[in-house]
C-alpha positions as CSV (number, residue, x, y, z in Angstrom):
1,X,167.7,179.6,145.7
2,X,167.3,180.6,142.3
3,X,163.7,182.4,141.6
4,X,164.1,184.6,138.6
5,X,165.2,183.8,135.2
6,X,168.1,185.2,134.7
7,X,167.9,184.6,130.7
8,X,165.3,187.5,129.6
9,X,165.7,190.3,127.8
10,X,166.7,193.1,129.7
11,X,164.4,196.4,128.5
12,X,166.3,199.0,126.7
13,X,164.5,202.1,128.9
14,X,163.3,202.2,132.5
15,X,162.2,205.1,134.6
16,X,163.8,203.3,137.7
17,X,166.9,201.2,137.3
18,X,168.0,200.0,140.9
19,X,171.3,198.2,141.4
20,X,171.3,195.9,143.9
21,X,168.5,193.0,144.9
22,X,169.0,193.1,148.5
23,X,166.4,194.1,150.7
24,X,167.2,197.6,150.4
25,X,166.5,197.6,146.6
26,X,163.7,195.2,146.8
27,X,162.1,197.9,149.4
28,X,162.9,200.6,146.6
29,X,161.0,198.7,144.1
30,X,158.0,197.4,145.9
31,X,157.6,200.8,146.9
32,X,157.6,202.8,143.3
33,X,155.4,199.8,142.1
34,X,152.9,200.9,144.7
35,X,153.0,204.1,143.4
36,X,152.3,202.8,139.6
37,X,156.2,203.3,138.3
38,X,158.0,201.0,136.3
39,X,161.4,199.5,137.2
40,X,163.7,197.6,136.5
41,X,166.1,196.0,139.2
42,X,169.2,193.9,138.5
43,X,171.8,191.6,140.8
44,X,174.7,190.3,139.9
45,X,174.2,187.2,142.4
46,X,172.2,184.6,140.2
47,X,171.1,183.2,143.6
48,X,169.7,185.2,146.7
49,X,172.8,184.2,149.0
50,X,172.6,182.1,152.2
51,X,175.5,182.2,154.2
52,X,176.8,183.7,157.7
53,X,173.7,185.2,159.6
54,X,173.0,188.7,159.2
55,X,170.7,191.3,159.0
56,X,168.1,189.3,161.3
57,X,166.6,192.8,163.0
58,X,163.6,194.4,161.8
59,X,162.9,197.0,163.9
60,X,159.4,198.7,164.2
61,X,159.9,200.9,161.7
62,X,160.8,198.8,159.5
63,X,157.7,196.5,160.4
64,X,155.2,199.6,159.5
65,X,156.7,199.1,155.8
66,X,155.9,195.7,155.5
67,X,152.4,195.7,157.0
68,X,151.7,198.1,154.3
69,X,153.2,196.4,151.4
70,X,151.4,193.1,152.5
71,X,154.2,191.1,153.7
72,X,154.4,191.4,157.6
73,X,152.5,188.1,158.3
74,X,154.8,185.6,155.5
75,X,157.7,187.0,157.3
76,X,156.5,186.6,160.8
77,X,155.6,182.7,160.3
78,X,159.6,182.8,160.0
79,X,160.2,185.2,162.9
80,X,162.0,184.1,166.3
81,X,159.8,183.1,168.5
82,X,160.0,182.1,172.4
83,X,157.4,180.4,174.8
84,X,157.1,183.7,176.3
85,X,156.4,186.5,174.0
86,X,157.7,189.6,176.3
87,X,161.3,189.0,174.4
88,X,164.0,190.0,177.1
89,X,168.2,190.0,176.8
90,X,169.2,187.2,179.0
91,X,173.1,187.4,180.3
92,X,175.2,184.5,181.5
93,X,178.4,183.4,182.2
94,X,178.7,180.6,179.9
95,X,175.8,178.5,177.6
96,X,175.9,175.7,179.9
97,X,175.4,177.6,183.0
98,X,172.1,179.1,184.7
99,X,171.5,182.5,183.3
100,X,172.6,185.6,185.8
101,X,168.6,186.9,184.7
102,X,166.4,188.4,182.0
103,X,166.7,191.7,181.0
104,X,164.7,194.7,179.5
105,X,164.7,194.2,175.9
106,X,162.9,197.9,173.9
107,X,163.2,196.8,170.7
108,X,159.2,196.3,170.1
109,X,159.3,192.8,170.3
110,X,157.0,192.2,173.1
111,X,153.1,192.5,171.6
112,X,152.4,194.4,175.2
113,X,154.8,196.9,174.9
114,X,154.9,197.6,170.9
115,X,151.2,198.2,171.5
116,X,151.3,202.1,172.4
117,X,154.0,202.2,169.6
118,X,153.4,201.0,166.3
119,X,151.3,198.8,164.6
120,X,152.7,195.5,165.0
121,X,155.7,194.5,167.2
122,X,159.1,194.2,165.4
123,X,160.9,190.7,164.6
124,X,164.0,188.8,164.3
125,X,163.9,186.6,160.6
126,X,167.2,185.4,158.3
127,X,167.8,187.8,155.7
128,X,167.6,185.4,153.3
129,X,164.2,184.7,154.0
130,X,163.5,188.4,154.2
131,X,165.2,188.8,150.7
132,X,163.3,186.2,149.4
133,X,159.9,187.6,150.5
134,X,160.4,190.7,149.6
135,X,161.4,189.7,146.1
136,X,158.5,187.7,145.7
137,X,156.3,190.6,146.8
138,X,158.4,193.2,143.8
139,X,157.7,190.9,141.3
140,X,153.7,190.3,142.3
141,X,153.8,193.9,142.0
142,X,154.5,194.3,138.8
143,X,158.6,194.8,139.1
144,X,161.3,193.6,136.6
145,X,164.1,191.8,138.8
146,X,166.9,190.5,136.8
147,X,169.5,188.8,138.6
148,X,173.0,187.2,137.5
149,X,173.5,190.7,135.5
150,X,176.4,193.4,136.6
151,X,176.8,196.6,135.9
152,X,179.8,197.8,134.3
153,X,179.7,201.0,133.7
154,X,177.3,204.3,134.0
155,X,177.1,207.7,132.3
156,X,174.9,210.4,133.1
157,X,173.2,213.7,131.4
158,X,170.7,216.2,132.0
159,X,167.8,213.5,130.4
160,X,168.8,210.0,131.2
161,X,171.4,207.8,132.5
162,X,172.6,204.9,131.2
163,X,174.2,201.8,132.4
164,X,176.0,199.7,130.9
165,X,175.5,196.0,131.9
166,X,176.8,192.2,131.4
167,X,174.1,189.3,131.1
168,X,174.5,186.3,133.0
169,X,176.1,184.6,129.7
170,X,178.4,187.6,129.1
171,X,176.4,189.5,126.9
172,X,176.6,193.1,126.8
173,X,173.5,195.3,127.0
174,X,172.9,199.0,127.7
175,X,169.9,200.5,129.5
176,X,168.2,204.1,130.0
177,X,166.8,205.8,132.8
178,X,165.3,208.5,134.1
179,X,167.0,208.3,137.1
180,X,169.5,205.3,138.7
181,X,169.9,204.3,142.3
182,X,172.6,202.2,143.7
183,X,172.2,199.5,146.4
184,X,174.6,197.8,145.2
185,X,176.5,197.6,148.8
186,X,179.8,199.3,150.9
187,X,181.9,199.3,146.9
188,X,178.8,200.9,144.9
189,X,179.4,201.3,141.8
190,X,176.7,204.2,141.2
191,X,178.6,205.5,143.9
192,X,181.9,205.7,142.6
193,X,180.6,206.5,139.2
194,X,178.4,209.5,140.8
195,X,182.0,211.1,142.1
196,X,180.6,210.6,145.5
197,X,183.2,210.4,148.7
198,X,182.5,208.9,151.7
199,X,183.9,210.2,155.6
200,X,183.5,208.7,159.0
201,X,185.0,207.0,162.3
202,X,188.2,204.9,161.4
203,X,188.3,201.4,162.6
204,X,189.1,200.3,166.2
205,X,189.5,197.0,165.6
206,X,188.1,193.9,163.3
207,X,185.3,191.4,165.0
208,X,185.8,188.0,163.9
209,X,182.4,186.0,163.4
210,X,182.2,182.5,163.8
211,X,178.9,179.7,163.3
212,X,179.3,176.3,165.4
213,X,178.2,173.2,166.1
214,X,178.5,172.0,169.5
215,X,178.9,168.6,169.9
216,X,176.2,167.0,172.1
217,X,175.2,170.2,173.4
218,X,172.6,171.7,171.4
219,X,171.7,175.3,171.4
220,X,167.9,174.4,171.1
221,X,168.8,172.2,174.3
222,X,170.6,174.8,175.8
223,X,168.4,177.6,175.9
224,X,164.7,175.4,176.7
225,X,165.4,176.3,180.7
226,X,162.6,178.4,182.4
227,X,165.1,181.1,182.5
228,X,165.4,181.4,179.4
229,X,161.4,181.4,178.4
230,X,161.5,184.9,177.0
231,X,164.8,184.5,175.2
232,X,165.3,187.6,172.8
233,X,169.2,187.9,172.2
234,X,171.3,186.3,174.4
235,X,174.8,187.8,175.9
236,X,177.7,185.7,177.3
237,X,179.7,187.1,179.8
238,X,182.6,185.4,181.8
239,X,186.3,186.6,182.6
240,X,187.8,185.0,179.5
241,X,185.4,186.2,176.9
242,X,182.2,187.8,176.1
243,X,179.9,188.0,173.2
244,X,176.4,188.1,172.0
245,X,175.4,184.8,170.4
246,X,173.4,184.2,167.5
247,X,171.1,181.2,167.1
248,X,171.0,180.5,163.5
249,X,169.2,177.2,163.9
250,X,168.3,173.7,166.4
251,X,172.4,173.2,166.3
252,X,174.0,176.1,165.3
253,X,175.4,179.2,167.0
254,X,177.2,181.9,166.4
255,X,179.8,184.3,168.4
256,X,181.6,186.9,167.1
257,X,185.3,188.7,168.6
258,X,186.7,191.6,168.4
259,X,190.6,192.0,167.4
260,X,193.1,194.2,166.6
261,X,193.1,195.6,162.7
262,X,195.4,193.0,160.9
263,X,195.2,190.1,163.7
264,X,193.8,187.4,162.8
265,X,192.8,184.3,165.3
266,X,193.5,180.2,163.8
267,X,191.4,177.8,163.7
268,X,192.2,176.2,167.3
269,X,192.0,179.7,168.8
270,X,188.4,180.2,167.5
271,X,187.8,177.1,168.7
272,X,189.1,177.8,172.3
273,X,186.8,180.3,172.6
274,X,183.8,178.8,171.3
275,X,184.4,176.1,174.1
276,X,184.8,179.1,176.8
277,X,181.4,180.6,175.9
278,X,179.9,177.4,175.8
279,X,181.5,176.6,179.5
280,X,182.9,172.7,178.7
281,X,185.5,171.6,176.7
282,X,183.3,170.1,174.1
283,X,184.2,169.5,170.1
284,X,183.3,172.6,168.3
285,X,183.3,172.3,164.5
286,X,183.1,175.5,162.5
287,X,180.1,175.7,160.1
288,X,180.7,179.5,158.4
289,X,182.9,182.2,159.4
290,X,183.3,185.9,158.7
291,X,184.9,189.1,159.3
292,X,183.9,193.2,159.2
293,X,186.0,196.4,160.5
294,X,184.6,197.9,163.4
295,X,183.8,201.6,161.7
296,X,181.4,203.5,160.3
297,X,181.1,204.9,156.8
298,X,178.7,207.7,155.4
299,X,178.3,209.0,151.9
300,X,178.9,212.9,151.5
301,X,175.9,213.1,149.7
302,X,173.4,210.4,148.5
303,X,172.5,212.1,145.0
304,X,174.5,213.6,142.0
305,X,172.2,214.4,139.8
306,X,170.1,211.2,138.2
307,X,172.1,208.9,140.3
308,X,170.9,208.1,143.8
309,X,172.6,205.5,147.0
310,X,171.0,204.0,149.9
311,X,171.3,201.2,151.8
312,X,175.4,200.2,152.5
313,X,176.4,202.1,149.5
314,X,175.4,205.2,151.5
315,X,176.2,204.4,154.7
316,X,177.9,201.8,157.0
317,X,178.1,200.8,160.5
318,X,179.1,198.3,162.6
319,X,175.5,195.5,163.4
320,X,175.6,196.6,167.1
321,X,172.1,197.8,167.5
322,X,170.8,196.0,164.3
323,X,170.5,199.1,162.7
324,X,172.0,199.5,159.0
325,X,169.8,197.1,156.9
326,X,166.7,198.7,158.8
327,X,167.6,202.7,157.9
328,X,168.4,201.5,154.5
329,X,164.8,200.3,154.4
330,X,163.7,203.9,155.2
331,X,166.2,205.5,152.8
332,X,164.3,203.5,150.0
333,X,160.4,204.3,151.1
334,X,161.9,208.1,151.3
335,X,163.5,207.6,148.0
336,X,160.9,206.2,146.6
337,X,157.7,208.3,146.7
338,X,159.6,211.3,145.6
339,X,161.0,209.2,142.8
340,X,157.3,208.4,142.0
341,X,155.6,212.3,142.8
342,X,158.1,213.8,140.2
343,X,157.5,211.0,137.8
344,X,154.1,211.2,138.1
345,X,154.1,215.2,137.5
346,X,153.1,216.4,140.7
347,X,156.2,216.6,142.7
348,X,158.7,219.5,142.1
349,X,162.6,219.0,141.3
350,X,163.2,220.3,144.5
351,X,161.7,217.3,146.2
352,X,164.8,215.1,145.0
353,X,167.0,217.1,146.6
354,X,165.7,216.3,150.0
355,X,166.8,212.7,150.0
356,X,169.8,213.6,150.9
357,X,169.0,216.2,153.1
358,X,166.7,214.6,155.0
359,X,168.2,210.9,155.7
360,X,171.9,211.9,155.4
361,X,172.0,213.4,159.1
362,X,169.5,210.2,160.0
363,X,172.5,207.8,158.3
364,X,175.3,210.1,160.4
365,X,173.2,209.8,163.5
366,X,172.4,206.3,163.6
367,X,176.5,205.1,162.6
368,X,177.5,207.2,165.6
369,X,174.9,205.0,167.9
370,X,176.0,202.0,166.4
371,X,179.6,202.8,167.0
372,X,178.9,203.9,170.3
373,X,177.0,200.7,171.2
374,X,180.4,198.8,169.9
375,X,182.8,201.1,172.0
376,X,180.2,200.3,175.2
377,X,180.2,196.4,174.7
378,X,183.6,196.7,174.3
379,X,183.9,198.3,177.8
380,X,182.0,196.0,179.2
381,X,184.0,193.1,177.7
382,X,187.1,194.5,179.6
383,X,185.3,194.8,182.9
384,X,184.3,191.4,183.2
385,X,187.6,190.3,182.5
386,X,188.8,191.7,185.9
387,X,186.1,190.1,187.7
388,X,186.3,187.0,189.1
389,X,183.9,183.7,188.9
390,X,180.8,183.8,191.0
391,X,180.5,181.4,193.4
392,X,178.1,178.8,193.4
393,X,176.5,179.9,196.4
394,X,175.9,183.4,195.1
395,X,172.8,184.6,196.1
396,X,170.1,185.1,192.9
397,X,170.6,188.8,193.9
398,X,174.0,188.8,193.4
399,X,173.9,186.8,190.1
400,X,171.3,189.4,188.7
401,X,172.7,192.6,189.5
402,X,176.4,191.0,188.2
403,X,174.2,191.2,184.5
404,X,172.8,194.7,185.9
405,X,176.0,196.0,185.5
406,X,176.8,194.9,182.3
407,X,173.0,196.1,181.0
408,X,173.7,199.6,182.5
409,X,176.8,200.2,180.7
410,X,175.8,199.0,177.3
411,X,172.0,200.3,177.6
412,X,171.5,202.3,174.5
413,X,172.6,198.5,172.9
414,X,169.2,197.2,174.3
415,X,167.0,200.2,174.2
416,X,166.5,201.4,170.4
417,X,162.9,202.4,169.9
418,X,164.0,206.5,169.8
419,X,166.3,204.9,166.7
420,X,163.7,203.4,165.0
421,X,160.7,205.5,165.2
422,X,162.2,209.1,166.1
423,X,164.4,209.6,163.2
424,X,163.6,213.6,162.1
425,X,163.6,215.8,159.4
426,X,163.7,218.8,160.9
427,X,165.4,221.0,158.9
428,X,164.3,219.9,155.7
429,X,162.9,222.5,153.3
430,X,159.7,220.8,152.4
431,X,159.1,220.5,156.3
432,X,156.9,223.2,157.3
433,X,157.8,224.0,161.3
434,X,156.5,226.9,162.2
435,X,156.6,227.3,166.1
436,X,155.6,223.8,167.2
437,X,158.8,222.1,169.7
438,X,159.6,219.1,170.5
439,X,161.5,217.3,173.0
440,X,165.8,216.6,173.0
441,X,166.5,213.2,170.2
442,X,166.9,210.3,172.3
443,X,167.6,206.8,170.6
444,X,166.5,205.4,173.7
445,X,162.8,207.1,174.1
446,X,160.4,208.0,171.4
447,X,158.7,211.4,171.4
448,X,155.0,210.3,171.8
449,X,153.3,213.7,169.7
450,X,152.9,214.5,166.3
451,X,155.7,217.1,165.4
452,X,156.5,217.7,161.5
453,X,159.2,216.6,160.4
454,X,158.6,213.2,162.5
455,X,157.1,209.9,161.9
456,X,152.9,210.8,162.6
457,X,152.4,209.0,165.9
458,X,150.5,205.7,166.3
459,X,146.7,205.3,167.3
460,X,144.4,202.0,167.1
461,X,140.7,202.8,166.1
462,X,137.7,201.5,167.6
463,X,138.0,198.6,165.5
464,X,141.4,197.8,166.8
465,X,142.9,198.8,163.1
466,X,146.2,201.2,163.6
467,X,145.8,204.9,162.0
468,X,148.6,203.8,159.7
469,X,146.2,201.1,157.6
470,X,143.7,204.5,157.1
471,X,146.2,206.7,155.7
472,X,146.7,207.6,152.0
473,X,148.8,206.2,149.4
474,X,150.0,209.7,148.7
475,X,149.3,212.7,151.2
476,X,146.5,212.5,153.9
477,X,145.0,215.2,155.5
478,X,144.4,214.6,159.0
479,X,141.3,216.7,160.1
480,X,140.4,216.4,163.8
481,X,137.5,219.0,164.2
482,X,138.8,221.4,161.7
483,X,136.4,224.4,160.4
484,X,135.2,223.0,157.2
485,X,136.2,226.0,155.1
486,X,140.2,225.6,155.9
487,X,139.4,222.3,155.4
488,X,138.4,222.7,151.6
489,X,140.9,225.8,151.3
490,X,143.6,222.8,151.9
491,X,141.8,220.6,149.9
492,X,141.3,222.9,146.8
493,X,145.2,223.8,146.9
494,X,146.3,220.4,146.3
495,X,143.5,219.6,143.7
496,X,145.2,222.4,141.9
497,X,148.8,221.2,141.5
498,X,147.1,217.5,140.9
499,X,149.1,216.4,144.2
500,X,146.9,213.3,145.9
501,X,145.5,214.5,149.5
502,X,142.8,212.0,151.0
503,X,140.9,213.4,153.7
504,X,140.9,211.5,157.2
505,X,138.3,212.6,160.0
506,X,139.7,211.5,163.7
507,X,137.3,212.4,167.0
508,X,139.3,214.4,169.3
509,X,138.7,211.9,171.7
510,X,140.7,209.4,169.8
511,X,143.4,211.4,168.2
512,X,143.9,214.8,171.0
513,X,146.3,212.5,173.0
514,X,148.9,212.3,170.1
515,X,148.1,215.5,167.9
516,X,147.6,218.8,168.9
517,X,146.4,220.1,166.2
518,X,142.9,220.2,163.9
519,X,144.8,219.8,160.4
520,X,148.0,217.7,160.1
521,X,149.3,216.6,156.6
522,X,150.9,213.3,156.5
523,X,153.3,212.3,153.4
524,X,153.4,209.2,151.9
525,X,156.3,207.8,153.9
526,X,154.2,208.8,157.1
527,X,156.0,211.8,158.1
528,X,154.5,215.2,159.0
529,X,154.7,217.7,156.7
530,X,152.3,220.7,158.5
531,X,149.7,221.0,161.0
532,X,147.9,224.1,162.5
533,X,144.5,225.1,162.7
534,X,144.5,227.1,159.4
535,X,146.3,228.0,156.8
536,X,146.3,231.6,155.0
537,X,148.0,230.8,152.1
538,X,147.4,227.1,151.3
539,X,148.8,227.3,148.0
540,X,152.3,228.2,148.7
541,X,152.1,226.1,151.7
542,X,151.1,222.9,149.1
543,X,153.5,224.6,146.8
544,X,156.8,223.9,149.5
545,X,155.6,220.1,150.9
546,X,156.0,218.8,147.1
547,X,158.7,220.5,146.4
548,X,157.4,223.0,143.7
């Protein structure tokens, strides 16, 4: 689908150039367009590509982004959606067959449960579709997206960088920036040309990903049963084979295998498994195929100098979990306001630096889950190999707790809401601590209180809006029965420095249950920078959240 016209004139200088039109760079750009800067971003895909399924998790997180940028409703009129909302992981033995039951899903997707967590509840939608939305939403905002150009080559001073890039008719052109960021995918460019190297777990394996059609036995058919009303994701599990399939569409599904690195399967053997998760020997024709390494990949460091990563070209993981596109998401709203405060004169040079410090750990802690979740299924996969059929006259009972197991042991795979809405910046120097503790990280559980460092918890107001559509476009100043004076002390600091700070007054009835304190200060990307009661030196404290 070809939206942009990949035939204008490129601008000579930028203060953004962003490499990559995935979602990950269309995030980056909506969100420095939000905060009035310019950019520039450039693909070398002419077309926004449409081929195996991926990316199609979006967690809750990820959903707090889009409500604020305006987009959360276009992509949810595209969003997976069963006759029953609650959204569960149902287990079976084979597509055919009876499921063996339904299944807690926490990934937000249930309106009920997402209530007490966020805003909206999270969604499954193609990437395509979310690529396409989001582009839409860059360029309605004001950003330059030029795709079918490449970038060749980058240099970097103490002033500019500049990038040296090929127009879709072979054109050379070069282009300034203030600063350059690549998400530009797993072989960056801006990553190799920033000297950055990249560590992490080696691969155990390669998974094999197939998309079928099943002839006369259609997925949509399939999977219309009762028991499986509140279909969410969907995990086959018999004694030859196991996998979680993907429904792509009314006829197509997908399954994916793991093998050894360098094994290959042909086309026949593909096949035969298809026709074992689908539980008859039906004709199975192949409609796309791919492959990935079962590993995980993070950058050493996601800035040298002007040149920023996120997204893949940061860090990598295996799509257990549905993790990767969603924290490259939050490395670009991160990214992004700083990129804007220092532009706009208000943010120090110091802020910069805490990209990397403050999402690197996040991109190290979220491959090891996602590797983790690949080593469980894995486990699991190798279990129910040794077990044998169940009978036709099992019991229900039986049939459910034979999926038990295989939910227990691969838990964390089905259970993400600590991942998506507990990732911390603890130890980040424009994170302001002081004494204030918080519970263990758990990927599985969110910590429910305000803590800096951490995502400010979610409230609904009286007029059922969420505390997240009140907050300010740059800092907000939570006051929940603060003394006026520190209130203005506060207020006065940040007037100073010209750094944004809108005042929000919460009744303690509403807000005690979440935070603890009468002043919190909330960053642009949400996050807690301080809270207390008072503050005896507000300028210094002003002074170390903007980096100064």
């Amino acid at each position: 689908m070809r939206v942009i016209d990949a035939t204008k004139l490129i601008p000579e200088s930028i203060p953004v150039l962003v490499v990559g039109a995935g979602p990950v760079g269309l995030s980056l750009a909506i969100e420095l367009r939000l905060h009035g800067i310019e950019v520039v971003v450039i693909d070398q895909d002419l077309d926004i590509v449409d081929e195996h399924p991926k990316g199609r998790s979006n967690d809750l997180r990820t959903l707090e982004h889009y409500r604020r940028w305006g987009v959360s409703d276009e992509l949810r009129k595209w969003a997976w959606q069963p006759p029953n909302p609650k959204q569960q992981l149902v287990i079976t033995e084979s597509l055919v067959q009876r499921p063996l039951g339904a299944y807690p899903l926490l990934y937000g997707r249930d309106v009920e449960e997402s209530k007490d967590l966020a805003a909206e509840p999270s969604l499954s939608v193609p990437q395509p579709i979310t690529t396409l939305v989001l582009q839409n939403r860059a360029i309605a905002l004001g950003a330059s997206i030029f795709r079918g150009w490449k970038a060749i080559s980058v240099q970097q001073d103490e002033k500019r960088v500049v990038v040296e890039l090929q127009s879709p008719g072979g054109d050379i052109r070069w282009v300034a920036s203030d600063y350059t960021v690549g998400c530009d995918g797993p072989g960056s460019l801006i990553r190799n040309a920033a000297g950055i190297k990249q560590k992490g777990i080696d691969p155990i394996g390669k998974t094999l990903s197939y998309v079928v059609r099943s002839e006369g036995h259609r997925i949509s058919d399939m999977t219309s049963s009762p028991a499986h009303s509140s279909l969410g994701m969907l995990l086959v599990l018999n004694s030859r084979v196991s996998s979680i399939i993907s429904i792509p569409g009314e006829e197509n599904w997908g399954y994916s295998i793991m093998v050894p690195n360098g094994d290959n399967l042909s086309e026949d053997e593909a096949l035969s498994i298809g026709q074992d998760i689908l539980g008859v020997n039906a004709r199975l024709e192949i409609v796309s195929r791919s492959s990935y390494r079962v590993f995980t990949r993070v950058s050493t460091s996601y800035q040298t100098r002007r040149l920023f990563i996120a997204g893949d070209a940061s860090h990598l993981c295996p799509p257990t979990g549905g993790y990767n596109m969603n924290v490259g998401i939050s490395d670009a709203v991160n990214l992004g306001w700083k990129l804007a405060a220092v532009l706009n004169g208000w943010g120090g040079q110091r802020l910069l630096q805490t990209y990397d410090i403050e999402r690197r750990p996040v991109g190290e802690r979220v491959s090891q889950s996602a590797m983790d979740n690949a080593h469980s299924l894995r486990r699991v996969a190798e279990v129910f190999k040794e077990l044998p059929s169940l009978e036709t006259t099992s019991s229900e009972e039986e049939r459910f707790q034979r999926g038990q197991r295989a939910y227990k042991m691969s838990y964390p795979e089905w259970n993400n809401i600590g991942v998506a809405l507990d990732q911390r910046y603890d130890t980040s120097p424009v994170i302001i601590n002081d004494d204030w503790e918080c519970a263990p990280y758990d990927g599985t559980k969110l910590w429910p209180h305000a803590s800096p460092g951490h995502r400010a918890p979610h409230l609904w107001f009286p007029d059922s809006s969420p505390l997240l559509d009140h907050f300010g476009k740059e800092f907000t100043l939570l006051d929940v029965g603060a003394v006026e004076e520190n209130v203005q002390n506060i207020l006065a600091a940040a007037r100073h420095v010209g750094m944004p700070l809108k005042r929000l007054q919460l009744s303690a009835s509403l807000a005690r249950t979440k935070y603890p304190a009468e002043l919190t200060i909330i960053r642009p990307d949400q996050y807690i920078a301080w809270q207390g009661s008072q503050c005896d030196e507000p300028g210094l404290m002003i002074d170390k959240i903007r980096g100064a």
